[in-house]
Each structure stands twice: as C-alpha cells, then as structure tokens.
Chimera marker file (.cmm) of the C-alpha trace (Angstrom):
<marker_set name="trace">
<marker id="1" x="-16.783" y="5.864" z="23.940" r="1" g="1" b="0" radius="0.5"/>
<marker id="2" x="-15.654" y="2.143" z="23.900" r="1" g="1" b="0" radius="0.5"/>
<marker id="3" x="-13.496" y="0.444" z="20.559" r="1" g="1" b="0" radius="0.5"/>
<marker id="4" x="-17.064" y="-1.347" z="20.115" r="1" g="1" b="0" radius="0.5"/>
<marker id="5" x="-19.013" y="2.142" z="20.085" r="1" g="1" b="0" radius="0.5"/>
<marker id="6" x="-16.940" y="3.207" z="17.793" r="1" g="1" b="0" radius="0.5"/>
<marker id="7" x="-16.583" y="0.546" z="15.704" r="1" g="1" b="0" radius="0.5"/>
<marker id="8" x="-20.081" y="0.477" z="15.328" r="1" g="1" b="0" radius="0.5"/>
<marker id="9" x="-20.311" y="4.175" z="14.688" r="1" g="1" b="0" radius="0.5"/>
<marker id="10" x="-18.400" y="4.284" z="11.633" r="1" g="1" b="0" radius="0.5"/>
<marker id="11" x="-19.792" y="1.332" z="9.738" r="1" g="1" b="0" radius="0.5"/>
<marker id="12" x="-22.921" y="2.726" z="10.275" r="1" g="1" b="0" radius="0.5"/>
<marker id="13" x="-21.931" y="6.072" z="8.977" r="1" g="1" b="0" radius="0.5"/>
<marker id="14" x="-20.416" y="4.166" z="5.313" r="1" g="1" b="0" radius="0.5"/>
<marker id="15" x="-24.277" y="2.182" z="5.225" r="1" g="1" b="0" radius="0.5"/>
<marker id="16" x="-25.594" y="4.993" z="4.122" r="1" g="1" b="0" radius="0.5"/>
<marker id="17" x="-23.034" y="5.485" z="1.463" r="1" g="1" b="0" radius="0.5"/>
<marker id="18" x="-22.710" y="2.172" z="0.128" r="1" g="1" b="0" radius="0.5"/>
<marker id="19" x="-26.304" y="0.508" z="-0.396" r="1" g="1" b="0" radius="0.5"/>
<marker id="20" x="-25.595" y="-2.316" z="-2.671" r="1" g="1" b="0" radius="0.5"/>
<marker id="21" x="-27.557" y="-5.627" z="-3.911" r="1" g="1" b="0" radius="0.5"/>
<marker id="22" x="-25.801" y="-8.613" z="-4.850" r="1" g="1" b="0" radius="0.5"/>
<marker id="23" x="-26.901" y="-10.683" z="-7.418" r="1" g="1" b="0" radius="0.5"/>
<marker id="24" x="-29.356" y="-12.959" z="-5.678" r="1" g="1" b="0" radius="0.5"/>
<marker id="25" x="-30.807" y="-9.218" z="-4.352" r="1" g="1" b="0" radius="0.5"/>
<marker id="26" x="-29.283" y="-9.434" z="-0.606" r="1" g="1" b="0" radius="0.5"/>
<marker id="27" x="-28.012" y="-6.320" z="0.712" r="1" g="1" b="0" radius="0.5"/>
<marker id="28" x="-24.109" y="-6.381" z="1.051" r="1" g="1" b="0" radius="0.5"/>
<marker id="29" x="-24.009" y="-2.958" z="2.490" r="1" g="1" b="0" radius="0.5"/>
<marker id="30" x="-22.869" y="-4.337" z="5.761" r="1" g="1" b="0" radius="0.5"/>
<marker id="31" x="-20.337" y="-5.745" z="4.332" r="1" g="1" b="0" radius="0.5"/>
<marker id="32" x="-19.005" y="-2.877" z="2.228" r="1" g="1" b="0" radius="0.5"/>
<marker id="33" x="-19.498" y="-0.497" z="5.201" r="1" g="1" b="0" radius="0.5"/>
<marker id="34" x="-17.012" y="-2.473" z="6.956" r="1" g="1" b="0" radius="0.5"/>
<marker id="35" x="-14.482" y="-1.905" z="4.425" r="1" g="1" b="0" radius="0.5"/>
<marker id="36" x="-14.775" y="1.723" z="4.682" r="1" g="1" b="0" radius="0.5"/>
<marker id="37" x="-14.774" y="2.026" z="7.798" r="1" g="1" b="0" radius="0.5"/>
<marker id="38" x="-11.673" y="-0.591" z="8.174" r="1" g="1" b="0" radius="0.5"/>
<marker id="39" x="-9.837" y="1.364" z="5.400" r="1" g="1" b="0" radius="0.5"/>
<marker id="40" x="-10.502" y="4.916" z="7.228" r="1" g="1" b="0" radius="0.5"/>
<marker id="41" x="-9.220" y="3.157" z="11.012" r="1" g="1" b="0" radius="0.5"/>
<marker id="42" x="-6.191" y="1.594" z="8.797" r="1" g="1" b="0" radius="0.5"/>
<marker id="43" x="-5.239" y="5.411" z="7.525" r="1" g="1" b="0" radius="0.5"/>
<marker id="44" x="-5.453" y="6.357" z="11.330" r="1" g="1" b="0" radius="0.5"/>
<marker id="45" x="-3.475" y="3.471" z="12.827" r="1" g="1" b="0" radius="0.5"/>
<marker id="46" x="-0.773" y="4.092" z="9.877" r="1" g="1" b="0" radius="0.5"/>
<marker id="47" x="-0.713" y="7.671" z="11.364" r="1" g="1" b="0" radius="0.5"/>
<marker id="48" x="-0.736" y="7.025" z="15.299" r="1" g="1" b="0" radius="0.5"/>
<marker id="49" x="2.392" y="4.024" z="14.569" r="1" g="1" b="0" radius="0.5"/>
<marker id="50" x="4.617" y="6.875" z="12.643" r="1" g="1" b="0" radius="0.5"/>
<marker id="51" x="3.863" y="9.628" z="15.567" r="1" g="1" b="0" radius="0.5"/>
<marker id="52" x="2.898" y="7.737" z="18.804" r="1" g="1" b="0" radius="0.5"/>
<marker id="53" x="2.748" y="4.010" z="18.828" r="1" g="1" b="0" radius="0.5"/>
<marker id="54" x="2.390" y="3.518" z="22.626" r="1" g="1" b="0" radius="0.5"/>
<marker id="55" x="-0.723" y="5.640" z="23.194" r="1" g="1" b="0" radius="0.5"/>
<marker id="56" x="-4.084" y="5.092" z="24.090" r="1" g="1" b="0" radius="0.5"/>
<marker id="57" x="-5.229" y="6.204" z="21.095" r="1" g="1" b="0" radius="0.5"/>
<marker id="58" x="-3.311" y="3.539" z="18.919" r="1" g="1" b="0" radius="0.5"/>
<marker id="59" x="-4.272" y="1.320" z="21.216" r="1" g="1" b="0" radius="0.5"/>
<marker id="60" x="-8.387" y="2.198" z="21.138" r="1" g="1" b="0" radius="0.5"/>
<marker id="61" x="-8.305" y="2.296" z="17.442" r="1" g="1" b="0" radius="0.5"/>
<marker id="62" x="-6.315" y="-1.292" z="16.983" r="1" g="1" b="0" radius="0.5"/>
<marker id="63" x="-9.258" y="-2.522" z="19.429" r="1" g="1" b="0" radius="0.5"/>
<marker id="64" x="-11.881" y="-0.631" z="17.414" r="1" g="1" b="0" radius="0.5"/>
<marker id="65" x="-10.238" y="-2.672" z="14.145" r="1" g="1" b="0" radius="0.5"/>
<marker id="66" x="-10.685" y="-5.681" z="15.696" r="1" g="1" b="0" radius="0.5"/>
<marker id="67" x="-14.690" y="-4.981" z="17.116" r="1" g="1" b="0" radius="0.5"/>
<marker id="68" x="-15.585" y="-3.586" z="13.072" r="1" g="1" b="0" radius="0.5"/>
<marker id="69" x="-14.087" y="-7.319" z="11.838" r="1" g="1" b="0" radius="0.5"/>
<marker id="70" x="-16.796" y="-8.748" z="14.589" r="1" g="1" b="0" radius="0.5"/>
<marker id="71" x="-19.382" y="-6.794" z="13.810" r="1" g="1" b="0" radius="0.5"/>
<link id1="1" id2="2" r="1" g="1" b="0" radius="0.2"/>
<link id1="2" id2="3" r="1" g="1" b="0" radius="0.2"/>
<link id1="3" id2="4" r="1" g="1" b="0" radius="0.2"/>
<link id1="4" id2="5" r="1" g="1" b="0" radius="0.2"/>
<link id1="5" id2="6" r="1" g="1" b="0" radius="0.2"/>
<link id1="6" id2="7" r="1" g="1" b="0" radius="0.2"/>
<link id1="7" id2="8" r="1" g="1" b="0" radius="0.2"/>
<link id1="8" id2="9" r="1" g="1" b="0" radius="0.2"/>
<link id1="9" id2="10" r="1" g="1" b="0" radius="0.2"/>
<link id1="10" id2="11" r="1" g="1" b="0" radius="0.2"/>
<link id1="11" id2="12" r="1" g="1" b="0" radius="0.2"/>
<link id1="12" id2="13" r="1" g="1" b="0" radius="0.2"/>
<link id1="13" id2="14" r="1" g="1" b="0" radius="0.2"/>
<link id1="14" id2="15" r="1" g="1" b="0" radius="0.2"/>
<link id1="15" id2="16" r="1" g="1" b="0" radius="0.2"/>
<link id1="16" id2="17" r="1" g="1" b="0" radius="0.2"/>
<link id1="17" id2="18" r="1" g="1" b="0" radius="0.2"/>
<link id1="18" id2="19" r="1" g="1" b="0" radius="0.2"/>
<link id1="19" id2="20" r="1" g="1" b="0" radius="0.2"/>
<link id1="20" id2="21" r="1" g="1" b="0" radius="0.2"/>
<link id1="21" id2="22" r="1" g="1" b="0" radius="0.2"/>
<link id1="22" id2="23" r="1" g="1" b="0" radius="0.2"/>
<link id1="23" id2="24" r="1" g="1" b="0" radius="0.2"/>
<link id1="24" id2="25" r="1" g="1" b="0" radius="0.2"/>
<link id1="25" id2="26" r="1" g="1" b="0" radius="0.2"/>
<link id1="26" id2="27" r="1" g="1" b="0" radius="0.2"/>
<link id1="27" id2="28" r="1" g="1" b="0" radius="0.2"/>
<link id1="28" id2="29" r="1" g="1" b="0" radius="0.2"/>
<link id1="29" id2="30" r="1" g="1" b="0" radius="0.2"/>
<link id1="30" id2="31" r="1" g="1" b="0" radius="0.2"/>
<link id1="31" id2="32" r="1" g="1" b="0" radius="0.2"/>
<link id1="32" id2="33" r="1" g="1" b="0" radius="0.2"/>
<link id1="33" id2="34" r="1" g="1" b="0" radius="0.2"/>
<link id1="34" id2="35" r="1" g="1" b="0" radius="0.2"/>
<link id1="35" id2="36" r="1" g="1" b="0" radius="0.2"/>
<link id1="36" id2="37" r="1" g="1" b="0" radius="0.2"/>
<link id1="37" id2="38" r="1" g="1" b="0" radius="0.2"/>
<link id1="38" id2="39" r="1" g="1" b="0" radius="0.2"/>
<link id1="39" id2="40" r="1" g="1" b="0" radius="0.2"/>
<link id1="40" id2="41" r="1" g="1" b="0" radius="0.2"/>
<link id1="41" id2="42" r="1" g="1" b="0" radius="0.2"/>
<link id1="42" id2="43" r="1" g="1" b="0" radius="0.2"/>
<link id1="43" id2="44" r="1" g="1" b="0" radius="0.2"/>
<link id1="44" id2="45" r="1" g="1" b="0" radius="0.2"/>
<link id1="45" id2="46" r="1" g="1" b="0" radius="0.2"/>
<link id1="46" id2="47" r="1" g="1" b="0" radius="0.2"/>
<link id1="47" id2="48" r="1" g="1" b="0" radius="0.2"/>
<link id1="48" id2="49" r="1" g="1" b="0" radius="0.2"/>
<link id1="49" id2="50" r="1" g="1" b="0" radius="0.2"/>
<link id1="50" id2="51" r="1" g="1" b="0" radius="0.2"/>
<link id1="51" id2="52" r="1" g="1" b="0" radius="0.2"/>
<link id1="52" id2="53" r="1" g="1" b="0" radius="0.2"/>
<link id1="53" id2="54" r="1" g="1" b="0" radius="0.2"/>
<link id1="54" id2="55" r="1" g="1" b="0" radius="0.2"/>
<link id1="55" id2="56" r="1" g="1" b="0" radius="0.2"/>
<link id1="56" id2="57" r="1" g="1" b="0" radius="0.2"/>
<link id1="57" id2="58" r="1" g="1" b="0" radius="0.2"/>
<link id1="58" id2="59" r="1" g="1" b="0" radius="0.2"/>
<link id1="59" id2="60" r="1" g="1" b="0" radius="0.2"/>
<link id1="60" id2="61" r="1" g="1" b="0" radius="0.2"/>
<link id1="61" id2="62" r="1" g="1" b="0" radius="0.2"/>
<link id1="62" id2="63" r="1" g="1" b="0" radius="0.2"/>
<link id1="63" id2="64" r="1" g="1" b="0" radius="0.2"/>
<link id1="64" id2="65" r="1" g="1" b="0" radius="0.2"/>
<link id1="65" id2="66" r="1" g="1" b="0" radius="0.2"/>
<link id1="66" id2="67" r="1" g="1" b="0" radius="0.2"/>
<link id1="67" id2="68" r="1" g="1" b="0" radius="0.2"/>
<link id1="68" id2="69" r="1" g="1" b="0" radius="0.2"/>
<link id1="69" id2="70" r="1" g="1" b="0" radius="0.2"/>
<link id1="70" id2="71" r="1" g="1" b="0" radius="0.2"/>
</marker_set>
C-alpha cells in the first residue's frame, strides 16, 4: 500500500463518521474526515519519532500526512 492509498483509506473510513452540512447545506464531511484522519496519523508519527524515527514506517506515514492534506 502506497502513503496515497492510505491516505485515502482513512479519510474515507472518518466520512462515514462525520456527515455534516454547513450552513449554506454543502457537505463538509471531506473536510472533517481529514481532520480525523490527520489527528489519528499525528498520534502515530508522535509514536514512531519517540521509538524509531529513521524507519520506513515514520517515513510512509509523514508521506501519508502530506497525501491526506492533498486530498
């Protein structure tokens, strides 16, 4: 699985979760799925810098940060 796979895996897992409309009626739950799933690859960055900064997996999830900010 790629960063971008990923990436795209968990915001898609928070949609379901987070269904919103704004005021106007648009659906924001792109938006707020994004924030989950940037919070949840923030806890496991936290956790991969304290016990193995230089490893791929640090690595994969800093690139899967950056592909859920382009999504």
């Amino acid at each position: 699985m790629t960063p971008k796979e990923k990436a795209e895996e968990l915001v898609n897992t928070f949609k379901n979760y987070v269904a919103e409309k704004d005021f106007f009626g648009d659906n924001i739950e792109l938006n707020n799925a994004k924030q989950c799933a940037l919070i949840a690859v923030d806890e496991i960055i936290q956790l991969l810098e304290r016990t193995s900064p230089n490893s791929y997996s640090h690595n994969f999830y800093k690139q899967t940060r950056n592909e859920i900010e382009n999504i």
